[in-house]
Every structure is written in structure tokens, then in C-alpha cells.
N, C-alpha and C positions, 0 to 999 in steps of 0.2 A: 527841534526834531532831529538835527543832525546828529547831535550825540544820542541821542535814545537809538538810532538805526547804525550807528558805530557800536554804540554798546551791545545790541542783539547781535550784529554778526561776531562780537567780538565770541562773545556765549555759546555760538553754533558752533565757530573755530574749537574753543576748549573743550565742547560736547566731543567732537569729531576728534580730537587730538586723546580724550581718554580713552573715548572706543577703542583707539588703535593701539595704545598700551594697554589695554585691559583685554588682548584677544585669547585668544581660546587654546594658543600654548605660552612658555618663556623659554627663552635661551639659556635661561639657569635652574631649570627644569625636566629631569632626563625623560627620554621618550619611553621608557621602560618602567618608570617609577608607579608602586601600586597605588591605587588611589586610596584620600584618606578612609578610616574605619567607619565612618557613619556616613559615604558616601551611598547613594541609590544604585546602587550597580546595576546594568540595565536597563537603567528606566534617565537618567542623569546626562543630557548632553549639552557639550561647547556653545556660549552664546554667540551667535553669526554678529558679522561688523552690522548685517542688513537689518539683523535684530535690533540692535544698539540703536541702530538711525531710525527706527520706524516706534522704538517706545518713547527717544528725546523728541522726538516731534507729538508723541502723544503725549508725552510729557510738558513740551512747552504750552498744546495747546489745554491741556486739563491746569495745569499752571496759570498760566493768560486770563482762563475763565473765573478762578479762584480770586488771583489776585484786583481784578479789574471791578471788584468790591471797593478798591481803597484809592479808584483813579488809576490812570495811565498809566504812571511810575509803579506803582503795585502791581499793575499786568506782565508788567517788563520786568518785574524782579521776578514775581514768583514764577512767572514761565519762565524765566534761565534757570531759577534753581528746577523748576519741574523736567525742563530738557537734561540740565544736569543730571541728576539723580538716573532720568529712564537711559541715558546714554553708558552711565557707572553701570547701573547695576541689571539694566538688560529689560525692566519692566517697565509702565507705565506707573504715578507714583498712585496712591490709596492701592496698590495691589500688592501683598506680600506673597512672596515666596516660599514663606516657611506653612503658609496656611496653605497654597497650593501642592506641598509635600505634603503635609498631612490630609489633606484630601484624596490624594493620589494614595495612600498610606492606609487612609480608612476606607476606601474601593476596595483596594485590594484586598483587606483581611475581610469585609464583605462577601467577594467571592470566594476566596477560599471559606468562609464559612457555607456557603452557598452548594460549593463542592462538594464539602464535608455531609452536608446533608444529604445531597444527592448520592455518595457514594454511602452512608447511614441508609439508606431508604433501598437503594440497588441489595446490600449485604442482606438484609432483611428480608426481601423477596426471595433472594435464593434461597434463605433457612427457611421459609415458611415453602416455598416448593422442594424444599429434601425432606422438610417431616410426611408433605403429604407423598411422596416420592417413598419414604420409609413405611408410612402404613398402607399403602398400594399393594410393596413388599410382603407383610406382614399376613396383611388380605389373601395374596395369592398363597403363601406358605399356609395357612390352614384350609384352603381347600383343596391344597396338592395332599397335605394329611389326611382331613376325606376322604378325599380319592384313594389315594394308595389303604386307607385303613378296608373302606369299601370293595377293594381289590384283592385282597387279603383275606377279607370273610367269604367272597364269592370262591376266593383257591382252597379255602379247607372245607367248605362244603362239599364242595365238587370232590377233594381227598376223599373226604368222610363217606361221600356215595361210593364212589370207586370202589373204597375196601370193606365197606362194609355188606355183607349179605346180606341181608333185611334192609332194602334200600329205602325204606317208608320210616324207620328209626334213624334221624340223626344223632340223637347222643341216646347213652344208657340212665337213665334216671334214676337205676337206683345204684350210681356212682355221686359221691359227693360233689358239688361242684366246688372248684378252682376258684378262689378270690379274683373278681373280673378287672383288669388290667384297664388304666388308666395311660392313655397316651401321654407321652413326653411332651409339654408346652413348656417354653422358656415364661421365667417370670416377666421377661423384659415385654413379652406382648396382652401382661394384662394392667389393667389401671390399680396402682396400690394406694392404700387405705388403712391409716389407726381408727379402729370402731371398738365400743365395747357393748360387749351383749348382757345385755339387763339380766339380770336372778329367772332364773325359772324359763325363760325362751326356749332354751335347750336342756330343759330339765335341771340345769344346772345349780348348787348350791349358793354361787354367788357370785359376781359379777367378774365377765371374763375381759379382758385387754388383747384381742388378737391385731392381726394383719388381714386386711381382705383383701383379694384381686380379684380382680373383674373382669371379665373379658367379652366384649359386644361385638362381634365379629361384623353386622351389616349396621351397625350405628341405630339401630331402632329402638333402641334406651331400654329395651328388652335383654339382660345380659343373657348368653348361652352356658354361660357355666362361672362360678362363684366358691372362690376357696378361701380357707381360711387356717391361717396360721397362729399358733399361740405368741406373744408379742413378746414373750418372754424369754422360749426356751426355740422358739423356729419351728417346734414339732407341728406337723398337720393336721387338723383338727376335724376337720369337716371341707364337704365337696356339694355342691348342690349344681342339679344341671339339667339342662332344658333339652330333654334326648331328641324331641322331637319339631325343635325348632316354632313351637306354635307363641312363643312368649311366655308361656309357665313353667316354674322348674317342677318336673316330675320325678327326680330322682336328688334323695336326701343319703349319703353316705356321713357314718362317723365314725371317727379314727381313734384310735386308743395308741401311743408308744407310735406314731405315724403309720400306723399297721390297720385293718380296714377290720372292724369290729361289728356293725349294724351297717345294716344299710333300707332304707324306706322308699316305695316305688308306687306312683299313680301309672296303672297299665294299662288303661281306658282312657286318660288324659279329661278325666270329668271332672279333676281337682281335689280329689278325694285317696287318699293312699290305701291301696288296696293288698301291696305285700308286703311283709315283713322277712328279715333275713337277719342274720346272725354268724359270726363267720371268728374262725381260731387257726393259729398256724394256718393260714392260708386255706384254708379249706371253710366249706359252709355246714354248721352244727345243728341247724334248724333253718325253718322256711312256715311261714303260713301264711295262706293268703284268701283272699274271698272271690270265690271262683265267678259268682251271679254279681258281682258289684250288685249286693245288696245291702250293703253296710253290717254283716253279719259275717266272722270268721268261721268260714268251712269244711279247710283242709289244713293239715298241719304236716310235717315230711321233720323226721328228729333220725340225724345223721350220725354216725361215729366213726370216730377214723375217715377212711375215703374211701366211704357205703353208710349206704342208706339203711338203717335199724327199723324205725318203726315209720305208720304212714297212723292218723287219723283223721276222719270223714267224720262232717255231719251232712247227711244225706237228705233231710228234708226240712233243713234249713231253720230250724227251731231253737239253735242255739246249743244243741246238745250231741256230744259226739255219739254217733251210734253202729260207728264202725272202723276196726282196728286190723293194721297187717302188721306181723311178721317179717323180718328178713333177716337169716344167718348169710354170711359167706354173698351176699347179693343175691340169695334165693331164696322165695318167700315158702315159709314153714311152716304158718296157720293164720289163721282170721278169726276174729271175736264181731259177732252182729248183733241188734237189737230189732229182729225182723219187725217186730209189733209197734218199735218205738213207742215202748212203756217205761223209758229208763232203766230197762231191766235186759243186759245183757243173753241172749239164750239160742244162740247160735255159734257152735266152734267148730272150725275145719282144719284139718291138716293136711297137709302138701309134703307132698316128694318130689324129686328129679329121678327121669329117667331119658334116657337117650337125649340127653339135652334138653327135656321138657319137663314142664312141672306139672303136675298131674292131683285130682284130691286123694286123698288119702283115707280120711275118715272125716265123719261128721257125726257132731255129735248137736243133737235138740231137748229143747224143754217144751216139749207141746204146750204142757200145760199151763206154762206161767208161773210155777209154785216156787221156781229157784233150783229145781233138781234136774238132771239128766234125762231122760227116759228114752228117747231113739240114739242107736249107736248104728252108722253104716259104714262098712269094710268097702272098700273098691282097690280093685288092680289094674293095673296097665296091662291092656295088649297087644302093644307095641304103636298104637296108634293115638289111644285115649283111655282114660279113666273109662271101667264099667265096673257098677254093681256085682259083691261078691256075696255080702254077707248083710244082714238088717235081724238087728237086734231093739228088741223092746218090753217097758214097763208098763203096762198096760193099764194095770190098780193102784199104780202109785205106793209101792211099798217097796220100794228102792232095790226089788228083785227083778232080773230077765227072767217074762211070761210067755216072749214068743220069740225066735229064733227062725229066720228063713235065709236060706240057699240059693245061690244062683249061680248061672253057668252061662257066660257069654250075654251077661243080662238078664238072664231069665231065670224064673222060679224053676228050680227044680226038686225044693224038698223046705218042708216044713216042719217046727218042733214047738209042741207046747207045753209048755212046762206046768199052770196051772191048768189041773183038769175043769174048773167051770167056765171056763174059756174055750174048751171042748165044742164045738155044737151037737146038739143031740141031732 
């Protein structure tokens, strides 16, 4: 036993005698010198003497346990080498170092992966709060347009009353209208789209390739207005838009050279288009539309230059126009009627101005239906209204004036007849 208890202290001495040469600087070692390149910088510290003494003791004792497989003498070896080694190298022995680095190593790139996400997942939130931050924006900029457009039609009516004398007329109607002006939208506030429009949808000959935007102002998958670009050339093609906010577009505009050519309007909002327009150099060349939204066109308005030329009416709804105006200079200058509506025109009047007023002139009738004239009546202005001056008539139908009357302030004053069996006895 005496040598086995010589030999262990002998072990403990050499444990203790490496510690101490193996400390944590050397005298041939400058205190400035960088560490080497594949050092842990940061994370890498000095092993303590207390270190060295507390892994050789765990070392002799995991030693001791191992070796005492192979008897006494085997306890005593492998524990001095196990003291050995944890006194050298600072650990107890089955534990490496280099697998504690790489653990320390693969933590680390963990978290920073950890990070990465975390700061992935922050960046992400903020872009998804500045898009909705951008369409808040977007939201408010078209109802400041609204507004201000609604601000602007309430200042020119109020103009229009101010200086206009006849404050119950706000526009002259038999002036052409002006091509109706389309507010400024940037394209960046509508949703863009390659669509192509089938043969025939829009009359068209053959299948078109445009750009559509879309613009949903309150997200109710109802757009408010729908434009469309040709995909080819940029020009404008068509405008569709929902005037009245109810979900249906009511207003069909189409574009020729980006310039506004037609335009189609439901004005009752029943889903049914009920006017038609037509438009050149910016002005409107015709107009019709159906006044009874009865599915039947009633009125027609054929404009030139920037004045209104002719007006026609169908008055009782049958399909058939049965009454026609006149307009030189923006002053109406006669009417064609079909009082009877028999398809057969037989009522014409004529019109003057005087003192600013239009006044009739003549009229001329077909009593009788046959196609011919036969009542011809003269009227003058006396400064107030048209009166009866003069009534002329065919009485036999033989395309002669048989009677001739006079009037004076409206009244008969003198009769002339020309056939005598028309005489009364």
C-alpha cells in the first residue's frame, strides 16, 4: 500500500506542478500581443490555477472509477492520468473543448438567426403600416377632390345667378355644350390591369389589348370609376363611372385620338341608358334622350358650331317625330307640327325677334289633311306680344285665297271675299 500512496501523491505533486507552468500568461509572451486568428474574442477566458485543481480532482475521480474495472492498480493509473490530463488541459476528461466551442458557436449563430427574424418580421410591420398609412393618404386626397370640386360647382352657380337676369335659367340651352371636364387622378391611385376586350363588347371589330385602372375609393369591390387605355399606343379609350356612388356605373364615355367623342348616360339610375351624346372639337353635335324613361327615344337636340340648330320631339310617345324647331343665330325661326299625328306634317310657324323677344310671325295650316296649305295668319308685335293681324284662307280647296280678314288690336275689322258663293245671301 505504501508505494500505491507514494505513487498518488507523487501524481497530485505533477498535476499541481503543470497547473503552475501552464497559467494563464508567460514571461515570453508580450502583454500587448494580439490573440491568435481563430481565437473567440469575447467569449475566450484564462484558465484559473482553481480551475486546473477542481477538473484534476474530477479527473482523478472519473479516472479512479474507470480504471477500478481492472483492480486497484488500474484505479491508480487511470486516475493519475485522468487528474493529469484535467490539471493540463483545465477540464475534466470525456469532455472536449472543441465541442463546447462549437456549441457556444452554434447558440450563437441561433440567435443571431433569431434576431434576423425578429428584425425580418419588425421591417415588415412597418411596410405593411405605411401602405395602409399611403391609402388613408390616398382616401383623404379624393375626398378633399370632392370637396373642393363640390365647392366650385356651388361658386359658379351662385356666379351664374348673380349675373344672370332671368335667375330661374342657369345655362342657355340653345348654346352647345362644352366637353365635360374630367378631374385630374394620378394613375398611381388606381389598380392597373392588362385586360382584353372580346370582339363586339364595344362594338368593336376585333379584339382590343388595353390597360384598365380601377379605382375603389371605400373598398366595397364596387369600382367608382374605370378607365381604359389602349395597351399599345397609351391613348384613352374609354371612362366608365358610377356618378352616383350607388354601385352601378351610369356613365359610359368613349374616346377617339384621347379626345371625348360619345358619351352614354343612365339618368334615373334604373340601369337602363337613357341619353345619348356625341361630341367634336370639344363641343356637343347632338344629344337624345328619352325624357319618360320609357324605353322609347323622344327628343333629339342637333347642334353646330357652339348653337343649337335644330330641336326634334316626339310628343306622344309613338315612336314618331312629330314636332321640329328651328334655330338661326340661337333664335328660333319656325316649327314644323303634326297636330293630328297622322305622320303627316301640317302645321308651320314662323318667328321673329323683337325688343329681345321672339314673337310668331305666321302660321300657316292644312285644315284639311290633303297635303296643301289653306289658313295663312299674319301677326305683329305691339311691343308686348304677338296679335292677330291678318287670316287668310282656302276655303274649296282649290289652292286659291277665298277669304281674307282684318284685324286691329286683335280684332276683326274688315272682311274680303273673294269667291262670291261664299257670299251669304
Amino acid at each position: 500500500m505504501k508505494p500505491f500512496r507514494f505513487f498518488s501523491m507523487a501524481l497530485l505533486a505533477c498535476a499541481l506542478g503543470c497547473s503552475t507552468a501552464t497559467g494563464p500568461s508567460s514571461p515570453n509572451t508580450p502583454k500587448d500581443s494580439p490573440p491568435p486568428a481563430d481565437a473567440d474574442i469575447g467569449t475566450s477566458q484564462p484558465i484559473t490555477l482553481s480551475q486546473r485543481a477542481q477538473s484534476a480532482t474530477e479527473g482523478l475521480l472519473v479516472g479512479g472509477i474507470v480504471g477500478s474495472q481492472a483492480g486497484p492498480i488500474g484505479a491508480l493509473v487511470v486516475g493519475g492520468l485522468g487528474m493529469i490530463y484535467g490539471a493540463v488541459v483545465g477540464e475534466p476528461p470525456l469532455q472536449s473543448g472543441k465541442n463546447s466551442k462549437r456549441d457556444k458557436s452554434e447558440s450563437r449563430r441561433e440567435e443571431e438567426i433569431e434576431d434576423q427574424i425578429g428584425s425580418d418580421k419588425t421591417k415588415h410591420a412597418a411596410l405593411e403600416d405605411a401602405i395602409q398609412e399611403e391609402l388613408k393618404k390616398q382616401e383623404e386626397l379624393l375626398r378633399q377632390i370632392e370637396i373642393e370640386e363640390a365647392d366650385q360647382t356651388n361658386t359658379e352657380a351662385a356666379t351664374i345667378a348673380a349675373t344672370t337676369p332671368n335667375t330661374n335659367t342657369q345655362s342657355n340651352p340653345r348654346v352647345a355644350p362644352s366637353v365635360p371636364q374630367e378631374r385630374e387622378l394620378a394613375l398611381a391611385l388606381f389598380e392597373e390591369k392588362q385586360v382584353t376586350i372580346p370582339k363586339g363588347k364595344w362594338d368593336n371589330t376585333k379584339e382590343i389589348r388595353v390597360l384598365r385602372y380601377t379605382i375603389d375609393a371605400d373598398h366595397d369591390q364596387n369600382p367608382e370609376e374605370i378607365r381604359y387605355l389602349d395597351l399599345a399606343t397609351g391613348k384613352l379609350l374609354r371612362i366608365e363611372k358610377d356618378q352616383n356612388y350607388d354601385g352601378k356605373m351610369d356613365s359610359f364615355s368613349i374616346y377617339q385620338e384621347s379626345q371625348l367623342a360619345q358619351r352614354m348616360l343612365d339618368t334615373n339610375d334604373d340601369g337602363k341608358i337613357d341619353a345619348w351624346e356625341r361630341y367634336t372639337d370639344q363641343r356637343m353635335t347632338y344629344r337624345e334622350i328619352d325624357r319618360n324613361f320609357d324605353g322609347v327615344t323622344d327628343a333629339f337636340y342637333i347642334y353646330q358650331g357652339d348653337s343649337l340648330r335644330e330641336e326634334r320631339h316626339d310628343t306622344d310617345n309613338d315612336g314618331k317625330v312629330d314636332r321640329l324647331l328651328f334655330y338661326e343665330k340661337r333664335e328660333l325661326v319656325r316649327t314644323e307640327e303634326d297636330l293630328n299625328h297622322d305622320g303627316i306634317f301640317d302645321a308651320w310657324t314662323s318667328y321673329q325677334t323683337a325688343a329681345g323677344q321672339e314673337f310668331v310671325a305666321r302660321i300657316e295650316r292644312d285644315k284639311n289633311g290633303n297635303g296643301t296649305r289653306d289658313l295663312f295668319e299674319t301677326y305683329a308685335f305691339d311691343g308686348k306680344q304677338a296679335v292677330l293681324a291678318k287670316r287668310e284662307e282656302d276655303s274649296n280647296g282649290d289652292d286659291k285665297i277665298d277669304i281674307t280678314s282684318f284685324y286691329e288690336k286683335g280684332k276683326l275689322v274688315r272682311r274680303e271675299v273673294a269667291d262670291p258663293s261664299l257670299v251669304p245671301l
